[in-house]
Every structure is written in structure tokens, then in C-alpha cells.
C-alpha positions as CSV (number, residue, x, y, z in Angstrom):
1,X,-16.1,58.9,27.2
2,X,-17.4,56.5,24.9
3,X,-15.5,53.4,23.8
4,X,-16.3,51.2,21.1
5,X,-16.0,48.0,21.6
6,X,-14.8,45.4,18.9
7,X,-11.8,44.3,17.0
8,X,-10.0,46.4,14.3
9,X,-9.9,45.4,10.5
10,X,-6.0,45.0,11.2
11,X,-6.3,43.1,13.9
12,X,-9.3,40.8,11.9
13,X,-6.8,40.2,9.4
14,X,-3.8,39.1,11.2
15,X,-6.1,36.5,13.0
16,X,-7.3,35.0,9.8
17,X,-3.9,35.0,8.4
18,X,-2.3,32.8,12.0
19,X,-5.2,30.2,11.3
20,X,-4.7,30.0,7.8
21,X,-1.0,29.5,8.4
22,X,-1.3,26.8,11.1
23,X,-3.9,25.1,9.5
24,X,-1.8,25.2,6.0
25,X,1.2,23.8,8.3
26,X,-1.3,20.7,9.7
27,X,-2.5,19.6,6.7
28,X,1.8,19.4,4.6
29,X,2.2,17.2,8.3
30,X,-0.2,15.1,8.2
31,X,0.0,14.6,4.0
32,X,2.3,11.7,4.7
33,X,0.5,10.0,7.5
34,X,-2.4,9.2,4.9
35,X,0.2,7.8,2.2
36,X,1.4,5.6,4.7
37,X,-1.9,4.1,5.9
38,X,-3.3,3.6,2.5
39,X,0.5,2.0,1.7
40,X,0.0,-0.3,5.1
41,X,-3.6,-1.0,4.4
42,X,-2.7,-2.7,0.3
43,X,0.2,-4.6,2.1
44,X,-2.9,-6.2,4.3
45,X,-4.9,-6.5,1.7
46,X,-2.2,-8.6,-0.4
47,X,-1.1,-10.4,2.3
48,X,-4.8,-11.5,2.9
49,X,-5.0,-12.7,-0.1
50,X,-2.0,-14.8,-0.5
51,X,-3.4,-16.4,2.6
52,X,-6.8,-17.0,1.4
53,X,-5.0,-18.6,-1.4
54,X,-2.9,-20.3,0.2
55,X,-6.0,-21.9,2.0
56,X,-7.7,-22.6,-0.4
57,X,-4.7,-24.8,-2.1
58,X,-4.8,-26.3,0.9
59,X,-8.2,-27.5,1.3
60,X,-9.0,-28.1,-2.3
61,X,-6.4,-30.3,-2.6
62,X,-5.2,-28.1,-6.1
63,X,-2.3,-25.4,-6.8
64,X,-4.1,-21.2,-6.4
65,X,-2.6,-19.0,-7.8
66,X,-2.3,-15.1,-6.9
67,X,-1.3,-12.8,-10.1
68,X,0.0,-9.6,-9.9
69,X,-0.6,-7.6,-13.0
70,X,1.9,-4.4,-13.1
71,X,0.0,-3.1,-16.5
72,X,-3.6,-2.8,-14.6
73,X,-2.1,-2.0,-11.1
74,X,-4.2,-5.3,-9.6
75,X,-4.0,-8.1,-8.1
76,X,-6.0,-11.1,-6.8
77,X,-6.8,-15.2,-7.2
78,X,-6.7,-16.8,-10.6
79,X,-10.7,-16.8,-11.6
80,X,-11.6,-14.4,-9.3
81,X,-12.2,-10.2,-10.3
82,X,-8.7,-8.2,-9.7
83,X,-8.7,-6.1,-6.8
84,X,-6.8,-2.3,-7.6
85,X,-4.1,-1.1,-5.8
86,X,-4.5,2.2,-4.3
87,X,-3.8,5.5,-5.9
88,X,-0.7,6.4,-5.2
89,X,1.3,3.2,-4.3
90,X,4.1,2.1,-7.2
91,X,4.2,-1.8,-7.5
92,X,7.4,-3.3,-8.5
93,X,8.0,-7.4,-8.6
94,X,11.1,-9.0,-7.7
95,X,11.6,-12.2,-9.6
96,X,14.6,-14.6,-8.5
97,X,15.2,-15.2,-11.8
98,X,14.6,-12.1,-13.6
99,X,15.2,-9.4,-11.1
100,X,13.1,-6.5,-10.4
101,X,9.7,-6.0,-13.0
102,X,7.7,-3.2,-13.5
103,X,5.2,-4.6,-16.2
104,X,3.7,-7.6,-17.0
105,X,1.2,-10.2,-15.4
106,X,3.3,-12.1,-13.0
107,X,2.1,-15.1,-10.7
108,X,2.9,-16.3,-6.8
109,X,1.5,-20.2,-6.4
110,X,0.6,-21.7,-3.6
111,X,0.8,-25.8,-3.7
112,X,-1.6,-27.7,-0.9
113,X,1.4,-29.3,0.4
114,X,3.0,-25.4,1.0
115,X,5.5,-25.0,-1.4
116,X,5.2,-21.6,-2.8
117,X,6.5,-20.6,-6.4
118,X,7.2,-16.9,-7.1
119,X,8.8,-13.7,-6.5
120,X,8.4,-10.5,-4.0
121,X,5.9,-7.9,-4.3
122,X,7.3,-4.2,-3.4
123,X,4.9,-1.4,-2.4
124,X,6.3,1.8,-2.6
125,X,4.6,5.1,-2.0
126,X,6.7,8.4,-1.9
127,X,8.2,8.1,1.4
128,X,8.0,4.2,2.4
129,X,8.4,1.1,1.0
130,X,7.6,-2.3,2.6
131,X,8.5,-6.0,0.6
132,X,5.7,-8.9,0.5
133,X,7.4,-11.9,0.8
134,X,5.7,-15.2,0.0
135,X,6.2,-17.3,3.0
136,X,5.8,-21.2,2.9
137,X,4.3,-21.0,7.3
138,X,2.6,-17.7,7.1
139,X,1.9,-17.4,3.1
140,X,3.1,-14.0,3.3
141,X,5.6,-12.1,5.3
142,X,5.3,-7.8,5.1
143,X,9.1,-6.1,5.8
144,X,9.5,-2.4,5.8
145,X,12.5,-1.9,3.0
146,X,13.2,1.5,3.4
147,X,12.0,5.0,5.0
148,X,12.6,7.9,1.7
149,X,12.9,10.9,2.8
């Protein structure tokens, strides 16, 4: 007797539709693990530059100041090019005077002698949200608000 040797069209099809499943399945998992770097990696960035300002106060001697502009979705030092936040993160600033704002320019100053003048930053993507918080020792302060589910 003579046996051929080989997979069946049914059998072909079944495989291909396991792999597409799992691999459908991997990618809706780990969907969320990329929103929450890119959400963790513009908190470092802001925090690095409220520190860089913050230095620069500091050694010059004269007030920096780090705006936050809701309307472009940047942020950065006064005289220096904006840097974009990343696709996908909502910016929202908390001032104590005027509560939460979701447009506008608004402004975080750092004085040489370390007194700080301005509100909280909050970076939200769809599942997380974290607060920067200006911070006369450390310029900046990150704090997980919130996990969304």
C-alpha cells in the first residue's frame, strides 16, 4: 500500500486559522503596554525639562520659564523650539486658581532661589493617567492618578 504523505487542505486551514487567532489575541494584549510606555516616556521628558529649567534659573541667576501650550499639544523652555507631545496622550492643566484647563498657553516658573509658580500637568492616555507636579527640591514630581479601565 501506498500512503501519501502530507497534510490535508482541512487540516492546512485550521492551522492558519490557531495562528491567526493567537497572534490577533497578542497583539489587543499588548495594545496597552505601548500606550503606557509612550504615556511614561512624555512624563520623563516633561519632568526633564522642568529640571533643566529649573537649572538653568538657578545658574543664570534669572526666572525660566516652561510653557505648556494645550492648543499645539507642546511644551518646552521660554525661547527655546516646543517639543510635541506624543500621539495619543490628552494634556489637561490644573491651575490652583482656575481649576482644570484644556486650552490655552499656560506657564510653570522656576525662580533661582527655588520658588516655583504654576499649576499641574496631567497626562492621560486611554487607560492611565499620571499628575506632574512642580516641585520646589526635585523641580518635578510624576504621581500615577488613576488606572481607567
Amino acid at each position: 500500500m501506498h500512503r501519501d504523505s502530507g497534510f490535508t487542505l482541512l487540516e492546512l486551514i485550521v492551522v492558519l486559522f490557531l495562528i491567526s487567532l493567537i497572534a490577533g489575541i497578542a497583539v489587543v494584549s499588548f495594545a496597552g503596554t505601548f500606550s503606557s510606555g509612550t504615556l511614561d516616556a512624555a512624563a520623563r521628558s516633561l519632568v526633564a525639562t522642568m529640571k533643566q529649567a529649573r537649572m538653568q534659573s538657578s545658574v543664570s541667576g534669572e526666572p525660566q520659564t516652561v510653557f505648556i501650550d494645550l492648543d499645539a499639544g507642546s511644551y518646552g523652555i521660554d525661547g527655546t523650539e516646543g517639543r510635541a507631545f506624543p500621539r495619543g496622550v490628552s494634556v489637561t492643566f490644573v491651575d490652583p486658581l482656575a481649576g482644570k484647563q484644556v486650552s490655552g498657553m499656560h506657564r510653570i516658573e522656576f525662580d533661582p532661589v527655588g520658588g516655583i509658580r504654576g499649576g499641574t500637568v496631567l497626562l492621560q492616555t486611554q487607560k492611565r493617567t499620571v499628575s506632574v507636579r512642580p516641585d520646589p527640591l526635585m523641580a518635578a514630581v510624576v504621581e500615577k492618578v488613576e488606572s481607567l479601565r
